[in-house]
N, C-alpha and C positions, 0 to 999 in steps of 0.2 A: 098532607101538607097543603097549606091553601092557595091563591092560584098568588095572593101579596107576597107568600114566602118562597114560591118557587121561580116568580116573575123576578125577587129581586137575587135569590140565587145567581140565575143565571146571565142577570145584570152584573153583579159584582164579581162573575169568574170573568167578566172580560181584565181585570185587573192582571190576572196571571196566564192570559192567552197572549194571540199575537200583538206585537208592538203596534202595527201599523192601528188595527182595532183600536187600540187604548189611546196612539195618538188621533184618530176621529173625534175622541171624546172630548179633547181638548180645543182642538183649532179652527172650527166653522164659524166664519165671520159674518153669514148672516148676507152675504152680498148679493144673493139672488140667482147668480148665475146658474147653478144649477135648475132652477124652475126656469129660466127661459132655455134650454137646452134638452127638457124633457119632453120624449115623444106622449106622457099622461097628462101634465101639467099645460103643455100644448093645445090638446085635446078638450080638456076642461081647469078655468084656472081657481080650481077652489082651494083652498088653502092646504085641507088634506092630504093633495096632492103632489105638495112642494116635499122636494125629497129633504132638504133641510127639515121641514116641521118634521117631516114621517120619521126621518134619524132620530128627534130632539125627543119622539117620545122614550127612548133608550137612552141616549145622552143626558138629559134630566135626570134619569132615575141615577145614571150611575153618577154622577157631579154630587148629588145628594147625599152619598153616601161612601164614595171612596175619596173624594177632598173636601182638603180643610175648609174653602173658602163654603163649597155648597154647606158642611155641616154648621160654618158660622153665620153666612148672610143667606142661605136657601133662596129663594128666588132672586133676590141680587145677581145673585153670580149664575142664574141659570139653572139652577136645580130645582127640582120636584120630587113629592115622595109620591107609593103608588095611591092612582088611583083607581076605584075597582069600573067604577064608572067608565072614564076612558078609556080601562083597559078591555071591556067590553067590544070596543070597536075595532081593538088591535088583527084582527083575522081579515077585517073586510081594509084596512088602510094598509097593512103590510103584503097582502096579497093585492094591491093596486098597483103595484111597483115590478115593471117588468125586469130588473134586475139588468139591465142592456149596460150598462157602465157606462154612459154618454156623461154622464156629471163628472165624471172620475178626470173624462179628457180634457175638460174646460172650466174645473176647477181650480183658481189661480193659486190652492195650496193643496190639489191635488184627492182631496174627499174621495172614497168611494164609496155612493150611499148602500152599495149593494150587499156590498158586505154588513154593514148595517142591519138592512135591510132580512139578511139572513140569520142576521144575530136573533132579531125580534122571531124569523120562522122556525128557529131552534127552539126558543123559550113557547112558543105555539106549540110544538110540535111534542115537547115535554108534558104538556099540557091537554092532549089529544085532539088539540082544535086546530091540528090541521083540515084544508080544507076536506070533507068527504071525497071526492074523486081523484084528490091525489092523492091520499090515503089508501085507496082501495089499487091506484095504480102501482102505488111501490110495494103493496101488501102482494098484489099480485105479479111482479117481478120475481119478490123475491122466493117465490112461491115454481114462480115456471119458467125465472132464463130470459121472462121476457113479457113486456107490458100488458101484449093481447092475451096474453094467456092460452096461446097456441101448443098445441102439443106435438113431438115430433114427426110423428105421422100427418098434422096438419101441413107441417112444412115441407114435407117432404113431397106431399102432394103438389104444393105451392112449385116447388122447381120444376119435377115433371110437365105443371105448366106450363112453365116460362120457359125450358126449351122445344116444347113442342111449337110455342109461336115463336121463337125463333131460327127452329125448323123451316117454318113455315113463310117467312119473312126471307130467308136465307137460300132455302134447297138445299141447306148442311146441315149437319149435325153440330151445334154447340154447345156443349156439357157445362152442367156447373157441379165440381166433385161437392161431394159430401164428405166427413168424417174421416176426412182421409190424413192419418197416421204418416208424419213425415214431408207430408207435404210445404214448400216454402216460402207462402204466404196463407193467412187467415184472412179472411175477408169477414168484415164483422157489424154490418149496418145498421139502421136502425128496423128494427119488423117488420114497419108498413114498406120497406124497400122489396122487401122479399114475399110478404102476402099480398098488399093491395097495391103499394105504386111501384110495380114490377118493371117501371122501363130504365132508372138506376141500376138493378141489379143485371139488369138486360145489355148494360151499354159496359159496365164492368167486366161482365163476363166474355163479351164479343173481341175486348180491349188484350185479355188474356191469348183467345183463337187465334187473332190474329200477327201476337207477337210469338206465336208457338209453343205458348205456355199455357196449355190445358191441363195439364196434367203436373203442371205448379203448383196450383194454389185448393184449396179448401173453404168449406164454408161450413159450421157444425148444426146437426139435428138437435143438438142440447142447449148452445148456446149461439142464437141469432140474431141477440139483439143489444146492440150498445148503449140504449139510452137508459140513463141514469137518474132516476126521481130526487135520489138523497140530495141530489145537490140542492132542487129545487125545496125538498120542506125544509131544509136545515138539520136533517139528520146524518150525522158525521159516521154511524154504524151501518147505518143502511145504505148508503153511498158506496162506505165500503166493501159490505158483502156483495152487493150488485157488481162492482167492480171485481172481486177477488173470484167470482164465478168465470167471467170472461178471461183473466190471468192463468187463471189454472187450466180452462180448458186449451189453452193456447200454448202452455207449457206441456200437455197431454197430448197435444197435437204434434209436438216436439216440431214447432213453426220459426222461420229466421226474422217472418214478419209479420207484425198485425199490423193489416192493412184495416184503418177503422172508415167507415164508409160517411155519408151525406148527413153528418149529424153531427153540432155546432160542440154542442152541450155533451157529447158523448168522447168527442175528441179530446175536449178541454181538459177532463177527468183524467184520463188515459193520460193525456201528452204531457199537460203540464200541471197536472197534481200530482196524480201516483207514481210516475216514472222520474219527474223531476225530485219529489220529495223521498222515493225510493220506500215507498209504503210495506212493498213486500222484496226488498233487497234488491240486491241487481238481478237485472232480468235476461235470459236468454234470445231473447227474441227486440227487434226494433219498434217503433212504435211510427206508421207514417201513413198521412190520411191518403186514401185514393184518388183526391185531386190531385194533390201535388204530385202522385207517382203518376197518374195518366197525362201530366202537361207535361213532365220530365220525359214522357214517349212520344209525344208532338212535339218536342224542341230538338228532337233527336233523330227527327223526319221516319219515326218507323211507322205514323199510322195515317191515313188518305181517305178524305172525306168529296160526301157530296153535299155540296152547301144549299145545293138546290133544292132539297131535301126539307128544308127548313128557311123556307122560303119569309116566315113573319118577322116582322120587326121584334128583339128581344131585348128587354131589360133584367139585370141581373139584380136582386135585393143579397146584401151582405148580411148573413146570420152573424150576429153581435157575439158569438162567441167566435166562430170561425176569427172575423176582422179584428175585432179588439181585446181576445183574450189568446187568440194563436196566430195571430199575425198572417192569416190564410187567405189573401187579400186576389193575386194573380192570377194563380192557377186557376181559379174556375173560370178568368177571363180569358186566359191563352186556350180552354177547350171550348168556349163559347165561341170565340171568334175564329177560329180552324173549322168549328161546322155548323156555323150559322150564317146566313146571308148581311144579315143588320144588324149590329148591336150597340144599343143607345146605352148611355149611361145615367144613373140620378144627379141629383143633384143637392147636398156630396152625397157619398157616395163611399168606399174601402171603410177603412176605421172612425169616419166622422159619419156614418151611415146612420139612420135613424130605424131606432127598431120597428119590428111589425106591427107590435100592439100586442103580441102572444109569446110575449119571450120572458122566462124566468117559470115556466110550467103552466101561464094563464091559458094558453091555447085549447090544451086539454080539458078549461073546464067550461064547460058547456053553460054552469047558471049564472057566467058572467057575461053569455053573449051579446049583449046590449052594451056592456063596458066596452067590448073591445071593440067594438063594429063604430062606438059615437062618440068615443073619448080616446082609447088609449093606440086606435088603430087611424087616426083621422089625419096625422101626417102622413105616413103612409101613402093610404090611399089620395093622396092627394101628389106627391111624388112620382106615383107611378102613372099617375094618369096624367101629369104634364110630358110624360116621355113621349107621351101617341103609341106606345109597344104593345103591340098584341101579344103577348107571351110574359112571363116575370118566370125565369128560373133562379133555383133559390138553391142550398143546399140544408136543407135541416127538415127534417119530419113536421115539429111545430110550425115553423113560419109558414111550408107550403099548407097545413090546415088553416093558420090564420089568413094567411093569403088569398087562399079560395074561398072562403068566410066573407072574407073583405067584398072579393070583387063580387060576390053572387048578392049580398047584402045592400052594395050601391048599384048593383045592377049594370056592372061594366061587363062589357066584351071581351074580357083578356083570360087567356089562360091560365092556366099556373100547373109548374113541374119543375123536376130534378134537371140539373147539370148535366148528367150522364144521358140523361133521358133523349138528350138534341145531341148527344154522341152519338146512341145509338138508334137516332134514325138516320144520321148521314154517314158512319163510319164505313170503310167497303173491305164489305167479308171475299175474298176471290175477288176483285176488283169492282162489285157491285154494291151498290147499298140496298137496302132495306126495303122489300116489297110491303110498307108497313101497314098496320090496322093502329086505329086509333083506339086509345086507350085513355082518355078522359072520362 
């Protein structure tokens, strides 16, 4: 098939897909708003950029050939048929779009180019031009439970770790079970929580000790990681498999809850795609992220912080899925502000927040690091360094790489880390906090 007939294939199934899709196709009036509301478009204001044109190269094609008016007036009315030329450039202009739904909020008939947006990385993706590295990322998912491609004895080492420094931090013994059968909660983060930014799974774990529930919850050698690529090429099977691995293992675990951990993009799937849409039937188990359950232990005065602990000014970045796709807006501000000394806010900031510049999978790919660092990351950085905050905690794997990208790129002074991570250097185990080592 050639890339005209499979382009418009899967142009013309939006006809018999969802509503919302088909009405996109109709109703963009062209008024701009969404290009001034875009963290890319922001950034640099080239045309390509405007998520109106970036839609229109899909919306053209399909006007051209699923109504009447494109098949009689074709460009009058906004149609185009393919071409091979511009479609050439479809991988580098559809992978420019971090997929944040900021258009969707302040679109006065409500667009969401993202979805769009994904329609175009479906037809990519049918195509094998997604991009290489995320290609090989979900190749490698779906291959090992999990993005790094870690093996269970990798991870296993990994906790061994993380409780010997918190041994060590402590003078107690703080367990994080493994594969434990029956246990009732799964804890299910994203990888780098558990291999390399181990003060998340660190501040998780201590939150458990101290409500007396060590011997509650689980975390599996098989499957340790929630983030989910499918979403980001537009592959609706691969999504799914990645997702139906962490389902079953959680139903094997025979768990009352999956606790899904510091990952935007991995929630979203979970909380309000597969469970709300009921992909694999009703489920035994609940679906609740680990913010929300560790602020619902702070409001309930069961856990005692040293605020002293964390003594720098902190600013919070809202992950665009957490804020505008799960409404996960508080809770990481009721644990920030329980053990942190200062916490400055942006400006805005909850669900009006502006993406990082590495959201929609761009984070992960390293040959766009110049995009993201001088175009699609430049409000950003430019938000956080009005706060004065020495610190940005974040909740999501991607944003804290874009983040640290960001700040190491302009050469600012600020930190970057997890939620949990300023949990658990002021939380108090035995009435103490944390004799901590630094982990930057």
């Amino acid at each position: 098939m050639s890339d005209q007939e499979t382009v418009l294939k899967g142009v013309n199934a939006i006809k018999g897909g969802p509503r919302a899709l088909r009405l996109y196709m109709d109703v963009c009036a062209k008024c701009g708003t969404c290009a001034e509301v875009c963290p890319v478009y922001y950034g640099k204001q080239d045309p390509k950029y405007n998520p109106a044109n970036r839609s229109d190269l899909i919306r053209s094609l399909y006007k051209r050939h699923n109504t009447l008016a494109g098949k009689i007036f074709g460009g009058l009315s906004g149609a185009k048929d393919f071409d091979q030329a511009e479609f050439e450039e479809w991988q580098d202009i559809f992978y420019s779009c971090t997929t944040c739904r900021r258009c969707a909020q302040f679109c006065p008939v409500g667009i969401d180019n993202s979805v769009i947006t994904r329609k175009g990385r479906t037809i990519l993706d049918g195509l094998g031009r997604t991009p290489a590295r995320l290609q090989k990322v979900v190749k490698t998912a779906l291959d090992t439970h999990n993005t790094d491609g870690a093996s269970a004895d990798a991870f296993n080492a990994a906790i061994a770790f993380i409780e010997e420094e918190m041994r060590e931090e402590h003078g107690v013994d703080i367990k994080i079970p493994v594969d434990v059968v029956g246990a009732e909660y799964f804890y299910l983060p994203p990888s780098g929580d558990a291999l390399v930014n181990i003060e998340a799974t660190m501040g998780v774990a201590k939150v458990f000790h101290v409500l007396g529930m060590g011997d509650k919850w689980t975390m599996s050698s098989k499957c340790f990681d929630g983030a989910n690529y499918g979403l980001f090429t537009g592959n609706d099977a691969h999504m799914k498999a990645t997702n139906k691995a962490c389902v079953d293992e959680a139903k094997r675990l025979g768990v009352k809850v999956l606790l899904m951990g510091e990952c935007g993009h991995a929630h979203r799937v979970m909380k309000r795609m597969m469970e709300s849409s009921k992909w694999w039937g009703d489920l035994p188990f609940q679906v609740i992220n680990c913010m929300e359950w560790t602020a619902e232990q702070i409001r309930a005065g069961k856990l005692q912080f040293d605020k002293s602990k964390n003594p720098e000014s902190v600013t919070y970045h809202d992950p665009c899925n957490f804020a505008k796709s799960c409404n996960i807006i508080e809770a990481p501000r009721v644990i920030l502000r329980a053990a942190c000394t200062e916490v400055r806010e942006m400006t805005p900031h909850g669900a009006e927040n502006w993406c990082c510049g590495g959201g929609g999978g761009l984070a992960a790919m390293n040959e766009i690091l110049e995009f993201r660092m001088t175009v699609s990351g430049v409000k950003k950085h430019e938000q956080i360094k009005a706060t004065g905050a020495e610190y940005v905690a974040t909740a999501c794997a991607n944003c804290k790489r874009q983040l640290a990208q960001l700040m190491e790129h302009h050469k600012e002074d600020i930190a970057v880390g997890g939620v949990h991570d300023m949990l658990s250097r002021a939380i108090l185990v035995d009435g103490k906090a944390a004799n901590r080592k630094c982990y930057d």
